[in-house]
C-alpha positions as a LaTeX table, in Angstrom:
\begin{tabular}{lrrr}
\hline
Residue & $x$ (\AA) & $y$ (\AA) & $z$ (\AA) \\
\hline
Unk1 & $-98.94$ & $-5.87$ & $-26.95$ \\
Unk2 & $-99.94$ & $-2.56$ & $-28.04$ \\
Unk3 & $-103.12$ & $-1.30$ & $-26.79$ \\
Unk4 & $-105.01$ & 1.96 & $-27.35$ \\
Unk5 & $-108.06$ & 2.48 & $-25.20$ \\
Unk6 & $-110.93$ & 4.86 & $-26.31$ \\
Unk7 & $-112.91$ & 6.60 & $-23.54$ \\
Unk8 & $-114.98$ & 9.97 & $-22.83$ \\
Unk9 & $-114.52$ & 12.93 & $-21.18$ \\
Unk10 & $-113.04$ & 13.12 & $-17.81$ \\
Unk11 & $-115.65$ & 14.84 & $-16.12$ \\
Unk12 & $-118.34$ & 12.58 & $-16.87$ \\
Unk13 & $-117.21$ & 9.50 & $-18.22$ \\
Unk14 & $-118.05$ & 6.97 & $-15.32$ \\
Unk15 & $-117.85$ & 3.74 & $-17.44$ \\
Unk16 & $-114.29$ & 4.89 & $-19.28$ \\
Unk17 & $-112.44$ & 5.50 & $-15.66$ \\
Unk18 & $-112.73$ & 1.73 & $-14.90$ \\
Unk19 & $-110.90$ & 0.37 & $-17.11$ \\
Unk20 & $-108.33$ & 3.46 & $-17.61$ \\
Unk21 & $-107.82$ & 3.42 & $-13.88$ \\
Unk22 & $-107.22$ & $-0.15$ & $-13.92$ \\
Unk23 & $-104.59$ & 0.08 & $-16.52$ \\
Unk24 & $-102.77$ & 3.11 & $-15.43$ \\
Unk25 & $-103.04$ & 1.35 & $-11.36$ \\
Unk26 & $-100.91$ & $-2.02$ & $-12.81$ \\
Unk27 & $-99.13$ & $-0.30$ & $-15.28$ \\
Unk28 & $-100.18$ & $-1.69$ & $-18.35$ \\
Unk29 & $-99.46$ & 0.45 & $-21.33$ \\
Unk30 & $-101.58$ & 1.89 & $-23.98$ \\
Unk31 & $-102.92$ & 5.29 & $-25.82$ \\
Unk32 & $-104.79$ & 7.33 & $-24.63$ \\
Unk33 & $-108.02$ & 8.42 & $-27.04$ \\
Unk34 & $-110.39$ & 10.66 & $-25.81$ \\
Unk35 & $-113.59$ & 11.02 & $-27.89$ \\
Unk36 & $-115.31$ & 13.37 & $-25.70$ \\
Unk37 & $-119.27$ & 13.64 & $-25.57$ \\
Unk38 & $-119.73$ & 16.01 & $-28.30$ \\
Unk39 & $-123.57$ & 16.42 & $-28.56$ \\
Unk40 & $-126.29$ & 14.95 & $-26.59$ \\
Unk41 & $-126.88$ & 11.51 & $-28.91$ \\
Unk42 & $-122.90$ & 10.61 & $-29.92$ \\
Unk43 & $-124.03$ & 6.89 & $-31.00$ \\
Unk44 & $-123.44$ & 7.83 & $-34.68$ \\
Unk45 & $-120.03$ & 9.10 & $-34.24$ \\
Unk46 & $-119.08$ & 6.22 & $-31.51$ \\
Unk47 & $-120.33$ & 3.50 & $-34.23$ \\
Unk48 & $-116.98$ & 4.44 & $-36.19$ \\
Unk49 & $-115.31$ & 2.74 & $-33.72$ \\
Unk50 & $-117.37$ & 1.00 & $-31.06$ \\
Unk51 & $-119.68$ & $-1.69$ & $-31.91$ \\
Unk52 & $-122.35$ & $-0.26$ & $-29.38$ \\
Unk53 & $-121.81$ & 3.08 & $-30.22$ \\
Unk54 & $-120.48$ & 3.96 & $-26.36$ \\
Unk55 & $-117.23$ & 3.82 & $-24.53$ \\
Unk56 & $-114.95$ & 2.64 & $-23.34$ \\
Unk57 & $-113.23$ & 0.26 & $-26.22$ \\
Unk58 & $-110.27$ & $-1.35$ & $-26.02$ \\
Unk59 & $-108.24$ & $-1.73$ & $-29.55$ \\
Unk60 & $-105.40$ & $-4.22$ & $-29.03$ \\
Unk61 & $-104.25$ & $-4.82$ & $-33.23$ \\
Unk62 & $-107.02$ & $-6.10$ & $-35.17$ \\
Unk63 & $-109.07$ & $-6.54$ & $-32.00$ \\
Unk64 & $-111.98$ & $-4.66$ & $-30.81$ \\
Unk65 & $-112.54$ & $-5.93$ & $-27.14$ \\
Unk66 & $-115.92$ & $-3.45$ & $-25.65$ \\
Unk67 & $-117.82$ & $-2.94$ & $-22.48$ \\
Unk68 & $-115.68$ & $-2.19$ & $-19.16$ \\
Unk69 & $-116.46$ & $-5.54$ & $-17.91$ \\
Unk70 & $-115.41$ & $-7.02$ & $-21.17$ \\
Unk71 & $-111.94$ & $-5.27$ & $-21.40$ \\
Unk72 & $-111.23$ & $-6.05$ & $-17.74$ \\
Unk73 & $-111.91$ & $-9.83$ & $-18.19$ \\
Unk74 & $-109.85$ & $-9.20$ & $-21.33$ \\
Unk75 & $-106.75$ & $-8.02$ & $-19.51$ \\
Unk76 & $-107.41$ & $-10.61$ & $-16.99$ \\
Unk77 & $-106.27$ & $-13.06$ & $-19.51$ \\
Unk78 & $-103.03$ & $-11.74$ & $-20.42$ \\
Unk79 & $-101.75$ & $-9.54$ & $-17.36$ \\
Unk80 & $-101.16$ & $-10.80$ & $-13.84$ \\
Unk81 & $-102.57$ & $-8.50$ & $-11.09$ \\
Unk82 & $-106.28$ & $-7.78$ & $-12.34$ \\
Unk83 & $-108.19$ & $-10.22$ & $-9.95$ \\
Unk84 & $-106.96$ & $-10.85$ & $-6.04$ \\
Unk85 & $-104.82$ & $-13.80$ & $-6.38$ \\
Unk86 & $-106.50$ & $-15.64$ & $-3.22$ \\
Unk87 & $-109.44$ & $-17.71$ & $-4.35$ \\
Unk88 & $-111.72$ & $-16.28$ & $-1.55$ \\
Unk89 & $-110.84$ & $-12.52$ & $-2.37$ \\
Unk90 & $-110.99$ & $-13.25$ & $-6.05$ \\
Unk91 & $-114.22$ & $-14.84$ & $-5.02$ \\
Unk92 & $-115.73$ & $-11.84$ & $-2.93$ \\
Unk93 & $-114.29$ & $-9.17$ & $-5.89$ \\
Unk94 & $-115.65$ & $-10.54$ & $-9.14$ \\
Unk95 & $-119.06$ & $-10.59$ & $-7.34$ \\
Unk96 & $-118.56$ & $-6.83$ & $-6.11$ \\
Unk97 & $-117.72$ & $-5.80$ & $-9.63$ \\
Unk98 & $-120.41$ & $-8.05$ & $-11.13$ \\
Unk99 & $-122.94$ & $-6.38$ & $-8.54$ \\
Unk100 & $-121.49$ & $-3.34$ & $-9.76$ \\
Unk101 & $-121.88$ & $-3.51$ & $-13.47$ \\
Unk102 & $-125.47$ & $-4.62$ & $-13.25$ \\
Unk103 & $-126.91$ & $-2.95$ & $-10.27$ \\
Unk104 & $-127.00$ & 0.39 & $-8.13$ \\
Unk105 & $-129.15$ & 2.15 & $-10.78$ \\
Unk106 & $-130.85$ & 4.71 & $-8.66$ \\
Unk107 & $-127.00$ & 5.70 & $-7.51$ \\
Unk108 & $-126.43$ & 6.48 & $-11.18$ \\
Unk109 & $-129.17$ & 8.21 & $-11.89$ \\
Unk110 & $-129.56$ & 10.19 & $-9.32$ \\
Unk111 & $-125.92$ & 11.01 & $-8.44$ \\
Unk112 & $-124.66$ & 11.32 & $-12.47$ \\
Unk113 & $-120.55$ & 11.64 & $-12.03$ \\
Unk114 & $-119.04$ & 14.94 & $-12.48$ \\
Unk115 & $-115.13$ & 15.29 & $-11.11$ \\
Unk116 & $-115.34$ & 18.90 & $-11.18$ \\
Unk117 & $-118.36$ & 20.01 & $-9.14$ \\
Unk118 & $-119.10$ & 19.96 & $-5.21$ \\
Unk119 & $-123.62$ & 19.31 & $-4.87$ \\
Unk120 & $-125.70$ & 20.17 & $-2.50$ \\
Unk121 & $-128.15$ & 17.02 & $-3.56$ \\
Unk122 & $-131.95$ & 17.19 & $-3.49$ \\
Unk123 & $-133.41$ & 14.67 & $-0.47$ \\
Unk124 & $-132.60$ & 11.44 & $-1.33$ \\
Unk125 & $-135.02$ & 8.92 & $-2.58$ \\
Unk126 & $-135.68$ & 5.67 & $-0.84$ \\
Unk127 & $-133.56$ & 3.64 & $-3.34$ \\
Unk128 & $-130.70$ & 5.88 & $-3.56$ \\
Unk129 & $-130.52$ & 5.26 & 0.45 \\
Unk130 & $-130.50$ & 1.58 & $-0.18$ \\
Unk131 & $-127.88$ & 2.01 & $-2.63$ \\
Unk132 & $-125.70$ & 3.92 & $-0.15$ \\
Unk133 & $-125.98$ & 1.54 & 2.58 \\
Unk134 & $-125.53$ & $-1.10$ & 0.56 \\
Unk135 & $-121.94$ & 0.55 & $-0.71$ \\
Unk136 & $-121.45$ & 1.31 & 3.36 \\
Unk137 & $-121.89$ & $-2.75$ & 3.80 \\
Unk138 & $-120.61$ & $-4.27$ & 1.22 \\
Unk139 & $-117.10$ & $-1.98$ & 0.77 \\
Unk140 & $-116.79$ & $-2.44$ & 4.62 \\
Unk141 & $-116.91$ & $-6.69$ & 4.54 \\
Unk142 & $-114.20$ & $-6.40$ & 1.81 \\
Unk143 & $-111.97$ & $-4.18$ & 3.95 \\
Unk144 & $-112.31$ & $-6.34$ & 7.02 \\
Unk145 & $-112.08$ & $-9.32$ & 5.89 \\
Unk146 & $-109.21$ & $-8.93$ & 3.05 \\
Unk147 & $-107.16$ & $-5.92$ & 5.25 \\
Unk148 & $-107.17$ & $-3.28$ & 3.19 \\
Unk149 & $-106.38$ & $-0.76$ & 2.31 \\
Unk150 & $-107.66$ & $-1.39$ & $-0.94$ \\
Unk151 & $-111.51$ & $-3.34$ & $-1.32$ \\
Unk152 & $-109.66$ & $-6.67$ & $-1.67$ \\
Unk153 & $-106.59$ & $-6.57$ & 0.45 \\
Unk154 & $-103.44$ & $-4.49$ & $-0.23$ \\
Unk155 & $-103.48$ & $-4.65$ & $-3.90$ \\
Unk156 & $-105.67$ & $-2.17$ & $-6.00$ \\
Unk157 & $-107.38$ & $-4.88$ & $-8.40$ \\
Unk158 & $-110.56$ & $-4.14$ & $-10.69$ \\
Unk159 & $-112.79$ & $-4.54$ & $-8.02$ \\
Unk160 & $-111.31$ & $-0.63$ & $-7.10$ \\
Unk161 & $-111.50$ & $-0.09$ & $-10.81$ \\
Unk162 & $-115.04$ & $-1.02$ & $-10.95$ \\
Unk163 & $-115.92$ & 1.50 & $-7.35$ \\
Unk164 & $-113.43$ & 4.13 & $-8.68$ \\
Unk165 & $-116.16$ & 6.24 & $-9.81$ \\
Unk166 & $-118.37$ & 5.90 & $-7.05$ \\
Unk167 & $-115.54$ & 7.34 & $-5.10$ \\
Unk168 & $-115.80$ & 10.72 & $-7.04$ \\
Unk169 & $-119.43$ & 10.56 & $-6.48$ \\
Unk170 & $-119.02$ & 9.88 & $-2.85$ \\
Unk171 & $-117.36$ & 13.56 & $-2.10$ \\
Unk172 & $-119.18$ & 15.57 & $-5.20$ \\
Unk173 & $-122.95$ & 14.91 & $-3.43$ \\
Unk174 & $-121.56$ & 14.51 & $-0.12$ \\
Unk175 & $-122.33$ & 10.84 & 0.48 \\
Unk176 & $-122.69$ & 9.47 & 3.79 \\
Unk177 & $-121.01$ & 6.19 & 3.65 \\
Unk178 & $-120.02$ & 6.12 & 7.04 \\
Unk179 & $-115.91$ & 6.17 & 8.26 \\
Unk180 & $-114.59$ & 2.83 & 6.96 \\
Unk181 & $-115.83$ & 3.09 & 3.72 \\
Unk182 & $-115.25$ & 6.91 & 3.56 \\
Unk183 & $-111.27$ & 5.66 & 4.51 \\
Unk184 & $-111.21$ & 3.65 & 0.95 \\
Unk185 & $-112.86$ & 6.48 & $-0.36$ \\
Unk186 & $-109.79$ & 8.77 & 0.58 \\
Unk187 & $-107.79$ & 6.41 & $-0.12$ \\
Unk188 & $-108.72$ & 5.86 & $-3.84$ \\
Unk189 & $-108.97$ & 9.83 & $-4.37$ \\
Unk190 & $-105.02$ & 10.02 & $-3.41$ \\
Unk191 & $-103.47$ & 7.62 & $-5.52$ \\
Unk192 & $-101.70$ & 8.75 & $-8.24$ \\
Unk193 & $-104.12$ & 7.18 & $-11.20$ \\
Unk194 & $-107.16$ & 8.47 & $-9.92$ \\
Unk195 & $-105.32$ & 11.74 & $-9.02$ \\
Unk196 & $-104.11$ & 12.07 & $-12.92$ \\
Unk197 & $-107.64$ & 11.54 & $-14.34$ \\
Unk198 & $-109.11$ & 14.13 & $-12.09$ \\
Unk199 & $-106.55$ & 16.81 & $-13.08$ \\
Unk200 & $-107.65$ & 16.27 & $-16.56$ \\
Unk201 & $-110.90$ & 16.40 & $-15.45$ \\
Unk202 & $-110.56$ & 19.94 & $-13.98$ \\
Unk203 & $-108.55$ & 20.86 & $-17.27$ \\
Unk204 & $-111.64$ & 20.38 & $-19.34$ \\
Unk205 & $-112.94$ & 23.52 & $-21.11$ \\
Unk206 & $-115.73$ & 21.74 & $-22.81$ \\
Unk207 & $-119.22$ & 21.35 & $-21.36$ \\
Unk208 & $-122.04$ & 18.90 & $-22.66$ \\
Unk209 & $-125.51$ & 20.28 & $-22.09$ \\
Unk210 & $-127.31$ & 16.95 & $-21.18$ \\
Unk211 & $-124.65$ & 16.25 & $-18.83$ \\
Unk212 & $-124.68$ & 19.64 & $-17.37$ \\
Unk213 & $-128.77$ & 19.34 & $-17.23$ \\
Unk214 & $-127.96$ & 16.15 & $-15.07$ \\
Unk215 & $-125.70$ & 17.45 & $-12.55$ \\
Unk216 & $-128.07$ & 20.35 & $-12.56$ \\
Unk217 & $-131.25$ & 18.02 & $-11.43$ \\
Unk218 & $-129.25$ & 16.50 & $-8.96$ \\
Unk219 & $-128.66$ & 19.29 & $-6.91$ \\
Unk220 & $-127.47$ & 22.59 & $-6.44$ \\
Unk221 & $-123.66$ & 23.25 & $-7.10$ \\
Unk222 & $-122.10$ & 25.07 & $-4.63$ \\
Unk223 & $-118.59$ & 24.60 & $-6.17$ \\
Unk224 & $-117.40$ & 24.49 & $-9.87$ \\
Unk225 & $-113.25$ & 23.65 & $-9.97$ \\
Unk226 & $-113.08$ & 23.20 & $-13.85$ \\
Unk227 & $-111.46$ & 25.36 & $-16.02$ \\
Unk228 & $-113.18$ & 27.86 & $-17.45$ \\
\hline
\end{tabular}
């Protein structure tokens, strides 16, 4: 298999670090394309190879597999290790990532990722509170009752893939996810996947001005560690 897997700049590119972490965290090959966020619409330019015009795609020959959830139940099918191989932990983590994928929009919204920046965030708003506690609960029942350290027993799997960028927007706002969570938390920020796509991250020279405007609305930034 020969796989090339199309995603968005570091910095900002929640949805392309799920399934790039995932690959790079089992060690399933492929090339790295970057199409960064050039302008503020980029669905033109991502139509020449995406058939919704966004990232991340997964090219594997003549195939165009899309969506992060899509490319992860993709690899599922042909590479060992994606899902917990327990029933009840596989169970519990296709849930979590389905949860995931569909919900915590006020998290999103109001907390858009950026590796590279440290926020001071504005008061949070009734939902995003929910959303936190609901991270708080849900990341603690997987470490309890699978053993951690990872969400669904000792094995990173996609459920981590699907959280991995939650855990960069856990320490850039500050999030108060309480200690157990905040231990997977430090755990995902130290292993050597996540650590490789924030260094490229912080080697970024580019900036995108709706992203910026984002960060900018979430907060105040009280640390910048990008490359100027």
């Amino acid at each position: 298999m020969s796989y090339a897997l199309i995603t968005a700049n570091r910095n900002y590119s929640s949805w392309s670090l799920r399934p790039w972490v995932l690959m790079k965290a089992l060690g399933i090959g492929f090339t790295d394309r970057m199409e960064p966020f050039a302008a503020t619409e980029n669905y033109a330019a991502f139509r020449d190879f995406s058939p919704t015009g966004q990232v991340p795609v997964l090219v594997d020959g003549d195939r165009t597999v899309w969506d992060s959830l899509g490319i992860a139940l993709y690899l599922a099918d042909r590479h060992p290790g994606v899902w917990p191989g327990a029933e009840d932990a596989r169970a519990w983590a296709q849930s979590a990532v389905a949860e995931m994928h569909s919900g915590f929009a006020a998290l999103r919204n109001d907390c858009p990722m950026n590796v590279g920046v440290r926020v001071e965030p504005h008061l949070p708003s009734p939902a995003l509170n929910r959303n936190i506690a609901r991270l708080a609960e849900l990341w603690g029942e997987g470490l309890s009752r699978f053993g951690g350290p990872f969400l669904a027993g000792a094995a990173f799997t996609a459920v981590d893939a699907f959280y991995a960028p939650v855990a960069f927007r856990v320490r850039t706002y500050g999030l108060n996810v309480g200690p157990v969570a905040q231990a997977w938390v430090d755990h995902m920020l130290a292993i050597p996947a996540m650590r490789e796509w924030e260094s490229a991250a912080l080697a970024e020279t580019w900036r995108e001005e709706s992203h910026e405007a984002e960060v900018g609305a979430a907060g105040r930034i009280v640390e910048d560690h990008r490359a100027i």
